[in-house]
C-alpha positions in Angstrom: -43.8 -62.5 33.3 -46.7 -62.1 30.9 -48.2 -58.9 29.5 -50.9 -58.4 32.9 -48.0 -58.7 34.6 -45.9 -55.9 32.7 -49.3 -53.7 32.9 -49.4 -54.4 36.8 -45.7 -53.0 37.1 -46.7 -49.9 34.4 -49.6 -48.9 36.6 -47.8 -49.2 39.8 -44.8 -47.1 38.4 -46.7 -44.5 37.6 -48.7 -44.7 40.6 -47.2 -46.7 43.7 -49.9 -46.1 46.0 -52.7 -47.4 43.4 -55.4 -49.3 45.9 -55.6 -52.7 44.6 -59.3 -52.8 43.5 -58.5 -49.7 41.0 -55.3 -51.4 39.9 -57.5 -55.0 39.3 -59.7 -52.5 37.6 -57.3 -50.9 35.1 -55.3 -54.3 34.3 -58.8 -56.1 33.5 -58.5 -58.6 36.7 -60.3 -59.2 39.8 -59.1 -58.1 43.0 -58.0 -61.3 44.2 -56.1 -62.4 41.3 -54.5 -59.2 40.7 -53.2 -58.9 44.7 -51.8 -62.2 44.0 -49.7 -61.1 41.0 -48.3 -58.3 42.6 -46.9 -60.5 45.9 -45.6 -62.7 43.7 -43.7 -60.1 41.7 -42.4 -58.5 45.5 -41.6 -62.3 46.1 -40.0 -62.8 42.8 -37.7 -59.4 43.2 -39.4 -57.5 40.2 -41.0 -55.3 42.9 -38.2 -54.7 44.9 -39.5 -51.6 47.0 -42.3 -48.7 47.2 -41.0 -44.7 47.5 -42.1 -41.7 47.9 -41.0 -38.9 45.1 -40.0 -35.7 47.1 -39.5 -32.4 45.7 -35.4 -31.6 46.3 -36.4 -27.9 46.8 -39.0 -28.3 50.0 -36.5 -30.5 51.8 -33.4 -28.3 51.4 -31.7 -30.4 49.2 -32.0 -29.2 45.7 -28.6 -28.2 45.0 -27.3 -31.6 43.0 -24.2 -31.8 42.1 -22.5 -35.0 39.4 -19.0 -35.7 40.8 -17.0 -37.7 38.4 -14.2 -40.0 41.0 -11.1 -41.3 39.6 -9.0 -44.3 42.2 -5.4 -44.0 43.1 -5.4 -47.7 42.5 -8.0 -50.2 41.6 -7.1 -53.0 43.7 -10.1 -55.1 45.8 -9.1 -53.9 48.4 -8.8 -49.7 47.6 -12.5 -50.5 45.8 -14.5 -52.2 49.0 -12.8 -49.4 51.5 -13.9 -46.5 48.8 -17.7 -48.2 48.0 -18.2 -49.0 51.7 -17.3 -45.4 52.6 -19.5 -43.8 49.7 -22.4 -46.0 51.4 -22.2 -43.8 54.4 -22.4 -40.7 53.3 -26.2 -39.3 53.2 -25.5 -36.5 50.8 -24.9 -39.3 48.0 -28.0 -40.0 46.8 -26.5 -42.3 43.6 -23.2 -44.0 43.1 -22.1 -45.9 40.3 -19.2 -48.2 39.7 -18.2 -47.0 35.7 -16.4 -48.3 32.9 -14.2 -45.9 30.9 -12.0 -43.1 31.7 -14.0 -42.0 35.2 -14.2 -45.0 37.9 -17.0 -43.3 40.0 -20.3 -41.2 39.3 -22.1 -39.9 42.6 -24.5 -37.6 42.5 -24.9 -35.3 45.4 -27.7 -33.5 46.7 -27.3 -30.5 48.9 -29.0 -27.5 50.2 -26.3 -24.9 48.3 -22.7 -24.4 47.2 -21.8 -23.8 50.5 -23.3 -26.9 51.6 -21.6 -28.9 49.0 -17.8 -27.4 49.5 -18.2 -29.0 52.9 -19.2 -32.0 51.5 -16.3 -31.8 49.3 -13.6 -30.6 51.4 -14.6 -32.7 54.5 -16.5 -36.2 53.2 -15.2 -36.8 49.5 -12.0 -35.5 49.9 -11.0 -38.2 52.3 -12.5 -40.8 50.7 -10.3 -43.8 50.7 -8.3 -43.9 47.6 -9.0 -41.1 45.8 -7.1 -39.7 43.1 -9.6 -36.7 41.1 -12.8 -35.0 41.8 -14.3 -33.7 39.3 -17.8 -31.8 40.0 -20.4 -31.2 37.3 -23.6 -28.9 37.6 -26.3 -30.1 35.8 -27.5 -26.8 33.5 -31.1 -28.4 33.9 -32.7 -31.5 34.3 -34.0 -33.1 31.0 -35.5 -36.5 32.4 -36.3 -37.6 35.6 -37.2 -40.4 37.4 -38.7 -42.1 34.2 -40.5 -45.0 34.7 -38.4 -48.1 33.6 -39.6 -49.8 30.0 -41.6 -53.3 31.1 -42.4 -54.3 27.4 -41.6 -57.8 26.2 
């Protein structure tokens, strides 16, 4: 990956929907060459998808909650049933797998507290293997949905 390349995936960060004559444009290439660039990063896996950002608030889902999971056991088999389970559940919009103290960090996204106690009570509660819930509400959000760094 050179440095048009890192400027390609800058612009298109910032601005997915860029047409590719004004991306060409603002990376100093031609049309041709520059379309070629970017199938070849989707091809390569750099590019692995284009989404929309939505406003939490306008789709009733703006109450987002950090739930800290701790496992009973952490056997393969108590970890595949717990991670395939998380998978299905739509109000988890993140999940990670974590080193440390906590084994689990989902964040949820809701339409209110009411909204998430269900969710608690009647999705994570169950969840195969669990041990501790521990919710945390965000006081406010100091970065979001930062572009990723693409330099050298």
């Amino acid at each position: 990956m050179d440095s048009i390349d890192r400027m390609i995936l800058r612009e298109l960060q910032s601005e997915g929907r860029l047409p590719n004559a004004e991306l060409a444009d603002r990376v100093g290439l031609t049309p041709s060459p520059c379309l070629r660039r970017v199938r070849q990063l989707e091809a390569d896996g750099v590019i692995r998808r284009y989404a929309a950002v939505v406003d939490p608030a306008r789709i009733g889902r703006s109450f987002e909650v950090f739930v800290c999971v701790e496992l009973q056991k952490e056997d393969r088999a108590t970890i595949t049933a717990f991670e395939e389970r998380v998978r299905e559940l739509r109000d988890v919009v993140e999940a990670y797998r974590l080193f440390g103290g906590q084994d689990y960090l989902l964040r949820i996204a809701v339409a209110d507290i009411s909204a998430y106690e269900h969710c608690y009570t009647n999705e994570l509660a169950t969840l195969p293997g669990v041990a501790r819930l521990t919710s945390h509400l965000a006081m406010k959000t100091v970065v979001a949905e930062r572009p990723r760094p693409v330099d050298g």
